[in-house]
C-alpha positions as CSV (number, residue, x, y, z in Angstrom):
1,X,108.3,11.4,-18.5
2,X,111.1,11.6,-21.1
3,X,112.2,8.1,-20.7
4,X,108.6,7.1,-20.6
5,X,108.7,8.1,-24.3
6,X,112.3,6.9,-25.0
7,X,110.9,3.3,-23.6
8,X,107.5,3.7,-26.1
9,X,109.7,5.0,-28.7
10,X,112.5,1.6,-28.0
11,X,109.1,-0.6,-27.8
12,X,107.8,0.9,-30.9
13,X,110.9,0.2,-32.6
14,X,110.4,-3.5,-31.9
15,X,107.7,-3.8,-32.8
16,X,108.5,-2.1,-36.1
17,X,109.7,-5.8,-37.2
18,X,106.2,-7.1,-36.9
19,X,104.6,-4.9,-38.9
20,X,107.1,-5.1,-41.8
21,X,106.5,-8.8,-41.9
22,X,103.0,-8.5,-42.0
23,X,102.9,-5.5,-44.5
24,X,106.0,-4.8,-46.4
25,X,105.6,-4.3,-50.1
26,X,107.3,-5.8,-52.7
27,X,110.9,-5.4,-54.3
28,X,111.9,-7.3,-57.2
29,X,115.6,-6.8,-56.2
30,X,115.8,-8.8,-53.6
31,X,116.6,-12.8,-54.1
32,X,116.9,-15.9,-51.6
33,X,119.9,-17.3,-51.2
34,X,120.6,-21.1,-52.8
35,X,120.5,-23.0,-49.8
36,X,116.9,-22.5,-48.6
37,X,117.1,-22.2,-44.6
38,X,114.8,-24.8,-42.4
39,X,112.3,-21.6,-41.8
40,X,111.3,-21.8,-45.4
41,X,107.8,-22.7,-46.6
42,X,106.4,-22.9,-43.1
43,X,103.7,-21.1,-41.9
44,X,105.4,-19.4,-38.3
45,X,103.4,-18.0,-35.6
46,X,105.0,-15.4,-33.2
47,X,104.7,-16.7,-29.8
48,X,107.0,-14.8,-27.8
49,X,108.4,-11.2,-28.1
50,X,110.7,-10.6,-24.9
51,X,113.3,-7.5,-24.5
52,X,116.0,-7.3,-22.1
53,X,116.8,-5.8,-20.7
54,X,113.1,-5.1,-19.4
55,X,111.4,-1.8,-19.5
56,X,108.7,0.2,-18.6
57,X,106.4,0.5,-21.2
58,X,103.2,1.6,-19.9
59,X,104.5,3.8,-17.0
60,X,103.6,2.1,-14.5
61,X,106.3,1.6,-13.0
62,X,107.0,-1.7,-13.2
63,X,109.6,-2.7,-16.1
64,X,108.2,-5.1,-18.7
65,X,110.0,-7.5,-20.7
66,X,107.3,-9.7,-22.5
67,X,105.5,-7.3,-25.8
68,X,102.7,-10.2,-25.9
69,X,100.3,-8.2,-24.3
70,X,100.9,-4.9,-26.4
71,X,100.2,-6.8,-29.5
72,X,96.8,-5.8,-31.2
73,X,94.8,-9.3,-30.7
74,X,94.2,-9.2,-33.9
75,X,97.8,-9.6,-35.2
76,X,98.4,-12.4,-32.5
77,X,97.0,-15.0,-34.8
78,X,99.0,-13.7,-38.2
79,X,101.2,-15.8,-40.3
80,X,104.0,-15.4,-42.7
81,X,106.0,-18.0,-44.4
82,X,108.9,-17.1,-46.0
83,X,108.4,-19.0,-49.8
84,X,111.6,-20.9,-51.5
85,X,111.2,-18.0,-54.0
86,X,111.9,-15.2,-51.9
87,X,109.0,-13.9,-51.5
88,X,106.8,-13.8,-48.4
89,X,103.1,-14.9,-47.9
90,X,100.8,-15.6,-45.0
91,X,97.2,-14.5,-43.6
92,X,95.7,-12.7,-41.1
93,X,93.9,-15.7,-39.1
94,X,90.6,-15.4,-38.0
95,X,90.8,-11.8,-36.4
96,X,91.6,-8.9,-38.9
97,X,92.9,-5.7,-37.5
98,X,91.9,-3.2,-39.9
99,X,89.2,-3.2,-43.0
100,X,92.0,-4.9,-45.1
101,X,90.9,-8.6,-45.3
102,X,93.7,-9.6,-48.0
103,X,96.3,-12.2,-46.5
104,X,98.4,-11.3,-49.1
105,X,102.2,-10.1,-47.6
106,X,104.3,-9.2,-50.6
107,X,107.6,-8.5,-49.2
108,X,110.5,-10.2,-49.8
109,X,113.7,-11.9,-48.1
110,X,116.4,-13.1,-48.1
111,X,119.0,-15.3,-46.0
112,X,122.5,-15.0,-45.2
113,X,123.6,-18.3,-44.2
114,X,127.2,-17.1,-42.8
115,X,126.0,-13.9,-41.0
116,X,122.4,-15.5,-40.1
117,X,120.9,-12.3,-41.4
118,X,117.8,-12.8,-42.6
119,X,116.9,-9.4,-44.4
120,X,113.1,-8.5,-45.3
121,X,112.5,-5.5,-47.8
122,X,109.6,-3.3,-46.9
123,X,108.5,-0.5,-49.3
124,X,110.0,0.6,-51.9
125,X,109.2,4.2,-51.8
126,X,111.0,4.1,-48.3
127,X,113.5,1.6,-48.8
128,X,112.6,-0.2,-45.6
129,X,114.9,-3.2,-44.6
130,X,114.9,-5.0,-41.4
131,X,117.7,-7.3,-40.2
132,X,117.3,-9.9,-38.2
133,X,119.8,-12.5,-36.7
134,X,118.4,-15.9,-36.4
135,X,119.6,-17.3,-33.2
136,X,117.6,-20.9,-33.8
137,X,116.1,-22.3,-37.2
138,X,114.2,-25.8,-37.4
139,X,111.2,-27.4,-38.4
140,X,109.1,-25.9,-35.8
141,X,110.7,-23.4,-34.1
142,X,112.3,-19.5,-35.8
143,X,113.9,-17.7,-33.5
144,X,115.7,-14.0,-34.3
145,X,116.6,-11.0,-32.3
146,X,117.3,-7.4,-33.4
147,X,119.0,-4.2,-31.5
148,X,118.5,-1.0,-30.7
149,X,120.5,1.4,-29.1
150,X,118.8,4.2,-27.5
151,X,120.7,7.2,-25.1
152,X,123.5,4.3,-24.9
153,X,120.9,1.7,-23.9
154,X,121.2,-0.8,-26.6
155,X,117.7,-3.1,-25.9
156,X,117.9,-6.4,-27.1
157,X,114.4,-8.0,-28.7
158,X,113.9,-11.4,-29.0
159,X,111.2,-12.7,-31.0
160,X,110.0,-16.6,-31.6
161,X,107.7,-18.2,-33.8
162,X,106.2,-21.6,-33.7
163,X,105.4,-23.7,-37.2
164,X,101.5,-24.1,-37.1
């Protein structure tokens, strides 16, 4: 039962990254780097959240790798596009998973070109910062993973969006 909960708590975690770039909040601090990466101005898509190595999430005892399914439907048809002015946007698509109807996204990024961090802010009261590392960046393709280590475990989580 314990690593039932470790798993949730590792899957949880992941999915942590979706919600801050569908609802972080806004810090003034944070600026976009010169050079504006291919994944700017684009409105991205996820379309695959995979973790490896695989685990069981739901207890069943069978290990799972692909988070797809434990998405809300509603946030499968969000967007976010990162803006040239470091600054995020996007909308909720046609399915909204709460009574908020507002598309607006009002975090912030930014890019590290030599590291391949890309770094959203979340809320300022919390100081929330994700890091990603972009592992593929084009016109129609944003691809980034993020770690988390976990009773030595470190859980890898690779997430891709499509340009729509």
């Amino acid at each position: 039962m314990k690593t039932y909960f470790n798993n949730l708590r590792i899957a949880f975690l992941a999915l942590a990254v979706i919600g801050a770039l569908a609802s972080c909040k806004k810090n003034d601090e944070v600026k976009p780097t010169d050079d504006a990466p291919a994944f700017v101005d684009k409105r991205w898509k996820l379309t695959s959240f995979e973790l490896t190595p695989p685990i069981d999430l739901d207890g069943d005892g069978d290990v799972d790798s692909d988070l797809m399914p434990y998405l809300d439907e509603c946030a499968k048809d969000d967007v976010v596009i990162f803006k040239r002015d470091g600054k995020m946007a996007g909308d909720q698509g046609s399915l909204h998973c709460d009574d908020d109807t507002s598309d607006d996204v009002p975090g912030t990024w930014t890019y590290d070109k030599n590291t391949k961090i890309l770094r959203i802010s979340g809320n300022e009261s919390t100081n929330d910062l994700d890091e990603l590392e972009i592992i593929e960046a084009s016109s129609n393709t944003l691809k980034a993973k993020v770690e988390s280590t976990e009773e030595g475990v470190t859980i890898t989580a690779v997430m891709t969006w499509k340009a729509s």
